[in-house]
N, C-alpha and C positions, 0 to 999 in steps of 0.2 A: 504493500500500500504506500500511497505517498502523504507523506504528514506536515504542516504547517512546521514542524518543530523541526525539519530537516532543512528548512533555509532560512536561517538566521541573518544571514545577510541579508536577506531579499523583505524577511519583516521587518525592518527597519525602516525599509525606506516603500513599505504596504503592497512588493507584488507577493502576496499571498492571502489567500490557499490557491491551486491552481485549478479546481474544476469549479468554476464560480458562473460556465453559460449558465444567463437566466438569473444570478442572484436576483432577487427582492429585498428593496429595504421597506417596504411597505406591504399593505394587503391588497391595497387597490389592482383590480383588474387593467388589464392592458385596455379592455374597449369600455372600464368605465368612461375614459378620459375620451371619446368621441362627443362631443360639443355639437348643438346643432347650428349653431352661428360661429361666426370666427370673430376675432378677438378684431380691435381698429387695427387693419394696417394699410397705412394709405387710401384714408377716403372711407374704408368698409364701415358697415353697422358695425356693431361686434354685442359679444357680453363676455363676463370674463371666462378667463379657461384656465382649467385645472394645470399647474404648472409639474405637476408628477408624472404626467403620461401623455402622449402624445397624440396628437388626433388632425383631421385631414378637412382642409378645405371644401373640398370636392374636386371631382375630376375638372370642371369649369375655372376653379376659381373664383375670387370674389370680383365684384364688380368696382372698375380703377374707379377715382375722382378726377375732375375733368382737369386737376392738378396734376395729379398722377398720372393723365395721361399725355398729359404736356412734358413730362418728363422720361415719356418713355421713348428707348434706344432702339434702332433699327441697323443691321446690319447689310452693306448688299456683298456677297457673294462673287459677282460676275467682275466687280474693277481689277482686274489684273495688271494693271500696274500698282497700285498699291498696294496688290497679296503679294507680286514676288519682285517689290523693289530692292529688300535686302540679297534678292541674288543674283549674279552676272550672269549672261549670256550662256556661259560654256554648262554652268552649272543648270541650267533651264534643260539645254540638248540632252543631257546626262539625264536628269528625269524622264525627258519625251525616251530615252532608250531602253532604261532600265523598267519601268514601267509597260513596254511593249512587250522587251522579253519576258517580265513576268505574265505576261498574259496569257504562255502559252504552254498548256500542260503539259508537256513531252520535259521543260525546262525545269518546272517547279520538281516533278516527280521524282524526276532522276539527277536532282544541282549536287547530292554527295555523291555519285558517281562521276559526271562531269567535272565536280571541282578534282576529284582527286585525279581523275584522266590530264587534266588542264595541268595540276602543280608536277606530274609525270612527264608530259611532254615539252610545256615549258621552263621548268624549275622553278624553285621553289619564291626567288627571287623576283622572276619577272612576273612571274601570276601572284605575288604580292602585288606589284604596283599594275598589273591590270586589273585587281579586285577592287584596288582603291580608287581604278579611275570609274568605277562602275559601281557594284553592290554593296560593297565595303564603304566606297564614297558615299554614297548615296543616303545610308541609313546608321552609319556607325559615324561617331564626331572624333574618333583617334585613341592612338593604341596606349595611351594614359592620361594621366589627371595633367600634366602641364600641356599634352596638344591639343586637348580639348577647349584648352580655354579660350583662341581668341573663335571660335564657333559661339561660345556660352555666352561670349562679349557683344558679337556681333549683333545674337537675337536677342540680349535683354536689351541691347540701344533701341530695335526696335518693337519691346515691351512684353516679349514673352520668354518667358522662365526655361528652368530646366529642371527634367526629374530625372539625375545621374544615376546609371545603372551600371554597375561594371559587370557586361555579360557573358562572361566566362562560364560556359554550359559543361557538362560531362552528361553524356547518353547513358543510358542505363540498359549494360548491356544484360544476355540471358543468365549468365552466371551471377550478375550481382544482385538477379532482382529475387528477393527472399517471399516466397513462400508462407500464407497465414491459413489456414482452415478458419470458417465462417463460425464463429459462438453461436451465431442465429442464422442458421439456414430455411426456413420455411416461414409461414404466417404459426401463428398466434393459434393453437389450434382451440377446439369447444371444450376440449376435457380440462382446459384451466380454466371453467368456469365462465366463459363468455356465452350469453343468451342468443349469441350471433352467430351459429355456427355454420350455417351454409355461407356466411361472408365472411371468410379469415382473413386477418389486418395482415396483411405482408410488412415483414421486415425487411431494411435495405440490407442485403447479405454481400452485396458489392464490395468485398473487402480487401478479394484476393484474384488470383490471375497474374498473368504476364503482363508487365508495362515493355512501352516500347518506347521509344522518338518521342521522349518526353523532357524538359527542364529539370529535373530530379536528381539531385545529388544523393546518392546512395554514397558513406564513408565508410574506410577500413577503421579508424581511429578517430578518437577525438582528438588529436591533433589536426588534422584537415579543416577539422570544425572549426575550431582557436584560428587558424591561418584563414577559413573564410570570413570570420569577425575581423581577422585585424581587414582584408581587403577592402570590408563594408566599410572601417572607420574609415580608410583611405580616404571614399568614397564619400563618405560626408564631409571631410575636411576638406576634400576640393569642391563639394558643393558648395560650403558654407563659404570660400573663400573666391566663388568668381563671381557669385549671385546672391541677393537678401532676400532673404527667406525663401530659399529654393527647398527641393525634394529631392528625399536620397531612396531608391529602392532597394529595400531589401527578401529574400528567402530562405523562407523559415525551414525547408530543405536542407539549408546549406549551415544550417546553428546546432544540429540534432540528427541522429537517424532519421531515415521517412518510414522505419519498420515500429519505430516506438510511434510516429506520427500516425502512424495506420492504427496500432492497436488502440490508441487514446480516440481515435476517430472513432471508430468501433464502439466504447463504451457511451461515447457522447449519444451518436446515432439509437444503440439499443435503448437507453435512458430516456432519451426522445420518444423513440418509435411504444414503449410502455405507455407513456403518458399518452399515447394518441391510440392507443390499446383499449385501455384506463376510459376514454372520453368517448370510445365508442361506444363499449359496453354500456355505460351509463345512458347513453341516446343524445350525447352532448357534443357530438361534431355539427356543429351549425356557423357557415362561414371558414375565414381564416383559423389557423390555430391559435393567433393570437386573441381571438373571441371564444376558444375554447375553456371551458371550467368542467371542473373536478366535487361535485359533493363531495366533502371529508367524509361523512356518515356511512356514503354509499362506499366510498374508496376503503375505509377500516375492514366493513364486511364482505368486501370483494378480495382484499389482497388476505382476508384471515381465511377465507374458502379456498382462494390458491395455496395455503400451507405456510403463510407470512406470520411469526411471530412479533414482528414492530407496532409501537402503536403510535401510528401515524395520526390521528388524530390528537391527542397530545403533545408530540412533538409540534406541532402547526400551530396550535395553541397557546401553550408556552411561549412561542417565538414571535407570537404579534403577529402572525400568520394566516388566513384563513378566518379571522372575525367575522364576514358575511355568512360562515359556513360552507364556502367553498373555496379552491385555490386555483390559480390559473397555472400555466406551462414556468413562467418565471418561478412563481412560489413552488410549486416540482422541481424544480432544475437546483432550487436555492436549498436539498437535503444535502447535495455533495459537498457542502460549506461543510460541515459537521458532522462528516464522514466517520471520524472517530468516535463519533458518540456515537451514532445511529446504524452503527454496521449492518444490523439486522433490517435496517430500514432499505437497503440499497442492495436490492435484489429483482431479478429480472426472470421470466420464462425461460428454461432451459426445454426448445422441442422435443430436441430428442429423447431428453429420461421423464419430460413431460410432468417437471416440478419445477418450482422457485430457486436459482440459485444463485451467490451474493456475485453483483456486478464485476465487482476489483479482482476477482479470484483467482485470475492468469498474472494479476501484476505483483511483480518482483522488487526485492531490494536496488537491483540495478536498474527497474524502469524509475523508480524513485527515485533517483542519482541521476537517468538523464533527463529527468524534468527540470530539476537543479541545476541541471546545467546550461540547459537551450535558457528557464530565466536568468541565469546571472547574464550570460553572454546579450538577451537581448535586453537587459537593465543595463549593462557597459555602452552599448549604441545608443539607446535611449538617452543616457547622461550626456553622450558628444553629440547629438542632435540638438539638445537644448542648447548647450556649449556654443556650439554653432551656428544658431538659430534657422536648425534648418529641422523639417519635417520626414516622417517616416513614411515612405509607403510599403505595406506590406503587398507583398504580390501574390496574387490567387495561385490556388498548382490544382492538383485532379481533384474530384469528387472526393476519394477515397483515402484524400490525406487531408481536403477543407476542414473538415470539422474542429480539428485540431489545430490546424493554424487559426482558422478563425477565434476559437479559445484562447489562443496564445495572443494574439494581437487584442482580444479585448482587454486578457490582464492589466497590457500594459499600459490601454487608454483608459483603464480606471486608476492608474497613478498619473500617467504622464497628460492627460486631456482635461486634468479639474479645472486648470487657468485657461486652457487657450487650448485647441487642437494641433496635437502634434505627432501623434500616431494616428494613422489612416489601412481602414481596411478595406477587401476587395474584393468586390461582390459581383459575383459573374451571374447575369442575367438569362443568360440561355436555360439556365435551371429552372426545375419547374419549381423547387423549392427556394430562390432568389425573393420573391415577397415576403414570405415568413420569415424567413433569417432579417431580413431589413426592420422590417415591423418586429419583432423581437428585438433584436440589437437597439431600436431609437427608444423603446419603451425602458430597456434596462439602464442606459446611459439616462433617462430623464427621472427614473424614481432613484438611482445613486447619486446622479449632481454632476454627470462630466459631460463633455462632448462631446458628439457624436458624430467623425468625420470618416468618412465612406468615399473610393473611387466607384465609379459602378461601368462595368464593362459588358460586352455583349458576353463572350466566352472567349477561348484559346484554343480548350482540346474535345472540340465535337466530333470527329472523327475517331479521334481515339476513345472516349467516351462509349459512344455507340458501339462501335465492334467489341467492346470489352463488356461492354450489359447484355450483348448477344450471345456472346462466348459462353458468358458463364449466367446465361438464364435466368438475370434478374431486370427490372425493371429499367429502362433507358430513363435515367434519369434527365434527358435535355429537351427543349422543348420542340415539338415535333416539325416546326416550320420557324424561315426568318420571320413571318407574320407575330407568330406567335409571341417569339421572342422581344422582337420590337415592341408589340403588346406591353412584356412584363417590362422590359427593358423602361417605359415610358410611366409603367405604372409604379416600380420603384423611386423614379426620379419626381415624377408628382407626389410622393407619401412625403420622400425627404425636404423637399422645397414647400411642403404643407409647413412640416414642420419646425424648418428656420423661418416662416413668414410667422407662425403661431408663438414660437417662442424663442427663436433666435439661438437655441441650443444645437443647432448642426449643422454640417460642413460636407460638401459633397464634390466632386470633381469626376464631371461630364466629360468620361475618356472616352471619345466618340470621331469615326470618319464619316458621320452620316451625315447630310446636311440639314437632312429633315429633323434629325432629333436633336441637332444645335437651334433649328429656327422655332422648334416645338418651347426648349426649354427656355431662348428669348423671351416667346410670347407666354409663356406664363409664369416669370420674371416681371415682366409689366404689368401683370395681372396681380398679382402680388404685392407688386410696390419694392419689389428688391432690386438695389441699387447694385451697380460694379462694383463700385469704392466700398461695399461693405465686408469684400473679402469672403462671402462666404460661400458663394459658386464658382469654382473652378470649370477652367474647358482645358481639354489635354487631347494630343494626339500625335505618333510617333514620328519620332525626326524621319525626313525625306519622304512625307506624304502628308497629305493636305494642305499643303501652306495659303491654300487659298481660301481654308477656313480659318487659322489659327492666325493669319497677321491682320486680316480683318478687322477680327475679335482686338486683336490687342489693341490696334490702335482706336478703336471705338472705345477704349476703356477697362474691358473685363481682363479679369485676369488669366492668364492662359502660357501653358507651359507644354515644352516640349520633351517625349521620351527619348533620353539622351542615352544610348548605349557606345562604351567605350570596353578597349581592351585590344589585343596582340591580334594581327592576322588571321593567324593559327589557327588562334584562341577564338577567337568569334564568329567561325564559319558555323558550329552547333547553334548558336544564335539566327544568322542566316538563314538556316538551311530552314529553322524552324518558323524562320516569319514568315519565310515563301510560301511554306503549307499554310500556317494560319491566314492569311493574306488573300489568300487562291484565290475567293470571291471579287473581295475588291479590287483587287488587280484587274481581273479579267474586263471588271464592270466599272473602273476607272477611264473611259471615254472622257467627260464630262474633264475631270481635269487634266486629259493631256490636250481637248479642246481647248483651254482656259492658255495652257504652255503655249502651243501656239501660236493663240492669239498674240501674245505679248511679246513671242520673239518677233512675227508679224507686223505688230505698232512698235517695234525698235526698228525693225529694218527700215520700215517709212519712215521716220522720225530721227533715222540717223543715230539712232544711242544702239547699236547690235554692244556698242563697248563700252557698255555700262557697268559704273566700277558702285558698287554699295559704300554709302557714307555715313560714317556713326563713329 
């Protein structure tokens, strides 16, 4: 088991305990705090709103004041000389080519055999400086922290950020990728007692399988680990030192095993997946599971029929917990606080012997020791972020290790986000479970008191994803279309922007190359009454694509930053290889801005600037 009394150093300065998804400091329900009017912002009626829990404008938004809407910012898209004044000529050509060839699947599929054909036939040296006049150029800003800087120089002159990555990838090949049997292979079956038995609750059994062509650091030692920390500091000291208040990317892969990250995802998940077990039985799945509630009364007599000796009603009681008589997914989630007391309390369906058995029960002295350690390592980066005034971003990785990084990243914005947001999580939208983890994460960050700052992305690894839920015969966790996705994608970014217009507690950054979901989240930004200069929407989107969204933006005001990957040749072609896959869509359906390239080399040639030098 892991115990608060094993990181002394870490309670000192409050990251502990570490299974705190969901803590409650209160009893309030996540959907008591649904308002049916919104609070005054800008112009609106309002009444007041419960400042513990989070609630939502509506899809529409409130209606602006003819003040507010005098105020409100519009973006055009199409000026191409003002999206790509900061780059010259040769640099435009370079897009209009890289851009074509990625358009064409034969390239994408096979660029690790190609490249390595390419550094064979032309060594190693010359297909160094043909990557950089091309793929390498294009999307990587230099092979360390002092040549990246006059790139970092160039685009904060003209007003957009950087979120430094040093992307030094390792594949995960078939020998390293370790092997886990599933604790929960099947649904939830009737002989535990659920009145539901032609409908079995499945559990996410997604735990195990072969990974492939994934960003996942799999280590032989924690030393690897210590030397991927110190690289991260690198990496925020050169953030801190080219740009104010810039982003440093980090993964939580690269602080810890992903085999300890898998089994802590695992307990998270089954813990969850109980409570949503728990809420059916009762006939209390109505809505989001953030509107989900638990009768205590009914939960004592259901879990003492499954063979549950805890009495969970008392403990809820005791703790200020549960006063209405019932508890929500937070107030569940908030037993793992107190793990040591309530051992008997923290027990899940075991299928196969087809009784209760305690949750923790696989975990070891050593998995204990490396929770201890991924904290300390990401309290050391956290301390040189503040140091530095620069922010963290956590970066998403698969389904099957999320859960656990998402855990670990909250820890740390319940120490490090009480003042100001400075840890940032990432929340990938192609999931069908992307709503719920968002709405849970703003409700938990507003009944503790911290801020709540979120990237929100479409996804990375849908391909890998899907073939891995087919493989192994559980459910596809991603959403079945881009429709769809964009859907959730639009409906997290509306919950979160409810929520800073409602109470000014959270922080979001629209990592986006769509144009539709920058002009979406404009217009209800104006709708809203949320200003640029308030800092608290972010636009992001990767170096050497879009710039005709992102310098726009900047110079209209908002804040907006670019994904800055740096690192050796060598070293970044895993990087590479994997953006071309993720990319493949865009690429392909990137017309519209090699139209725009163009156009603009175009109105140089007539206009006599083809030799146009960028000034800043």
């Amino acid at each position: 088991m892991f115990h608060v009394r094993a990181l002394p150093s870490l309670t000192r300065t409050g990251v502990a305990p570490f299974l705190s998804h969901g803590r409650a400091r209160s009893t309030s329900s996540i959907s008591d705090a649904r308002t049916e009017h919104a609070p005054t912002v800008s112009g609106r009626s309002s009444t007041e709103h419960d400042p513990d829990c989070p609630g939502q404008l509506g899809q529409e938004g409130g209606h602006s004041s003819p003040s507010s809407r005098a105020n409100e910012i519009s973006v055009d898209f199409e000026q191409t000389q003002e999206a790509y004044k900061s780059k010259d000529s040769l640099e435009l050509l370079r897009s209009l080519v890289v851009f074509k060839l990625c358009s064409y699947d034969f390239l994408v599929d096979k660029n690790k055999e190609l490249s390595a054909l390419g550094q064979k036939v032309l060594g190693r040296t010359v297909f160094n400086k043909v990557m950089k006049m091309t793929f390498y150029g294009q999307f990587v800003a230099g092979e360390d922290h002092v040549a990246i800087k006059p790139l970092i120089r160039k685009n904060q002159a003209y007003g957009v950020g950087s979120v430094l990555d040093y992307s030094v990838e390792e594949d995960i090949s078939e020998e390293e990728t370790q092997q886990q049997e599933p604790c929960v292979s099947a649904a939830y079956p009737s002989s535990l007692g659920t009145d539901h038995g032609e409908k079995q609750y499945k559990v996410d059994s997604g735990f195990t399988g072969e990974v492939t062509t994934a960003p996942t650091y799999f280590h032989a030692d924690e030393a690897k680990c210590d030397h991927h920390m110190e690289t991260f500091i690198k990496c925020i000291k050169a953030s801190g030192g080219t740009s104010m208040d810039g982003f440093s990317a980090i993964k939580m892969t690269a602080l810890g095993r992903p085999q300890f990250l898998l089994e802590l995802s695992e307990v998270l998940v089954k813990w969850r997946r109980f409570f949503d077990f728990l809420a059916l039985q009762q006939g209390k799945v109505v809505g989001q599971v953030s509107e989900q509630r638990v009768e205590l009364t009914q939960l004592q007599e259901s879990l003492t029929k499954l063979g549950a000796t805890g009495d969970y009603l008392g403990w809820f009681t005791e703790n200020n917990k549960g006063s209405s008589g019932s508890i929500d997914v937070l107030d569940w989630n908030s037993l793992l606080d107190d793990k040591d007391k309530c051992a008997d309390l923290l027990v899940v369906p075991n299928v196969e012997l087809g009784k209760l058995e305690p949750l923790l029960k696989d975990f070891s002295d050593e998995d204990e020791k490396q929770m201890q350690r991924i904290l300390q390592r990401m309290d050391v980066l956290a301390k040189h972020a503040v140091e530095n005034r620069v922010r963290l971003m956590v970066d998403a990785e698969q389904t099957y290790l999320q859960p656990a990084i998402s855990q670990l990243a909250l820890e740390m914005q319940r120490v490090y986000n009480k003042e100001k947001p400075v840890i940032f999580n990432t929340y990938q939208c192609y999931l069908k479970e992307a709503f719920d983890n968002v709405s849970m994460d703003v409700a938990l960050s507003c009944r503790e008191g911290w801020h709540f700052a979120a990237k929100l992305v479409r996804g990375a690894y849908m391909y890998q994803e899907r073939e891995r839920a087919e493989e192994l015969g559980y459910e596809d966790p991603i959403n079945p279309d881009y429709e769809s996705t964009n859907s959730m994608y639009h409906r997290c970014l509306d919950f979160v922007l409810d929520e800073i217009a409602l109470n000014g507690n959270a922080n979001v950054m629209v990592a986006s190359h769509n144009e539709d979901t920058v002009k979406h989240t404009l217009r209800r930004m104006n709708e809203l009454g949320l200003m640029p200069r308030e800092n608290k929407v972010y636009f992001g989107q990767l170096l050497g694509m879009c710039d005709q969204i992102s310098f726009p933006l900047a110079q209209a005001g908002f804040p907006v930053y670019k994904y800055v990957p740096y690192g050796p040749v060598d070293e970044v072609m895993p990087y590479l290889s994997r953006r071309a896959q993720e990319n493949r869509g865009f690429m392909q359906g990137a017309q519209k801005e090699r139209g725009l390239l163009w156009k603009e080399l175009r109105r140089r040639a007539a206009s006599g600037e083809l030799l146009h030098r960028p000034a800043y």
